[in-house]
N, C-alpha and C positions, 0 to 999 in steps of 0.2 A: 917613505921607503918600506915600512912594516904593510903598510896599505897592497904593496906590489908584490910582496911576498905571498898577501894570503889570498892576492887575486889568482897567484900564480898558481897557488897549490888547490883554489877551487877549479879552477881551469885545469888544471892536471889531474883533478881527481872526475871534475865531467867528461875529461876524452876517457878517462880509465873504464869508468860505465859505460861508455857510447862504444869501446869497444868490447868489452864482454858482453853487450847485448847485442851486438851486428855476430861472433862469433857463436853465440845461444840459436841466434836466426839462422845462421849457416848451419849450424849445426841439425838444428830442426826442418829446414830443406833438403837436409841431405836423407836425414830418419823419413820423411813425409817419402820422397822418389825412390826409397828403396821399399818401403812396402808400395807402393803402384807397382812399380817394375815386380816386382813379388805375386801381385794381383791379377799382372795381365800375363806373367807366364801360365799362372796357374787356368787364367779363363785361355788361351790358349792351347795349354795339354787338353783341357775338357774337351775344348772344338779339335782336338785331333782326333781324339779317340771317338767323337760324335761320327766324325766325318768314315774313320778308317771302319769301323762299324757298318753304319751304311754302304760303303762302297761292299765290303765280305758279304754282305746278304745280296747286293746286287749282281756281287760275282755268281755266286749260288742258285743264285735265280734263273740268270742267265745260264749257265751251265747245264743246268736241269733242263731248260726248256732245250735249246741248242741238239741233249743226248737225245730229247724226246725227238723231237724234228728229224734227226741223223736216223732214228729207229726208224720211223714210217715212210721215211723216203726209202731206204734201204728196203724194209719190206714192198714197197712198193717196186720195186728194181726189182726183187727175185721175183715177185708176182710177173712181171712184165717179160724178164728173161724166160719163164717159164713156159707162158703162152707161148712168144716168138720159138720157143724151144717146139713144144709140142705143135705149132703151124710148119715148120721148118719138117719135122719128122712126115706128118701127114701129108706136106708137098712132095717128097721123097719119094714115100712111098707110092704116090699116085704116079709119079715117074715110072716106075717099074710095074704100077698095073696097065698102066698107058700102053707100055710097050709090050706087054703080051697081050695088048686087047682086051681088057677089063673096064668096067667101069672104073672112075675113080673115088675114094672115100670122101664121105663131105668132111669139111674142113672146120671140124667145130669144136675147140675144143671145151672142157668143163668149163 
């Protein structure tokens, strides 16, 4: 009987260690997934801010070029009205040298 007593209390003192070491373990997977999870927000914010970066220069870029482009089409527009402006005046006019019998002005402008 003394035999089953001290098997009992070796047996109850090995589950006692077999569970503070499974608890140690759990414990230490839960510390290990909170720094990962800690690690990969952190390389995430990085690649945000990489990213939102890149894109604001790309914005700027774009923008810049786009104002450029809007300018010389635009001047190229008054250039163009300008001409059609002064072709239009000189056809006019040769209308009414026309009709009193004049030569007409050549049609050329600067």
């Amino acid at each position: 009987m003394h035999l089953r007593k001290i098997t009992g209390a070796v047996l109850a003192a090995a589950l006692s260690c077999t569970i503070a070491f499974a608890q140690d373990s759990a414990k230490d997977d839960m510390k290990a997934a909170g720094h990962d999870t800690k690690k990969a927000a952190v390389a995430t914010g990085h690649a945000t801010e990489k990213v939102a970066t890149k894109t604001g220069h790309a914005t700027k870029v774009a923008a810049k070029k786009t104002g450029h482009a809007t300018k010389v089409a635009a001047k190229d527009t008054a250039h163009g009205t300008k001409v059609a402006a002064e072709k239009t005046a000189t056809g006019t006019r040769n209308v009414g040298r026309r009709a009193e019998g004049k030569e007409p002005v050549p049609n050329n402008p600067k």
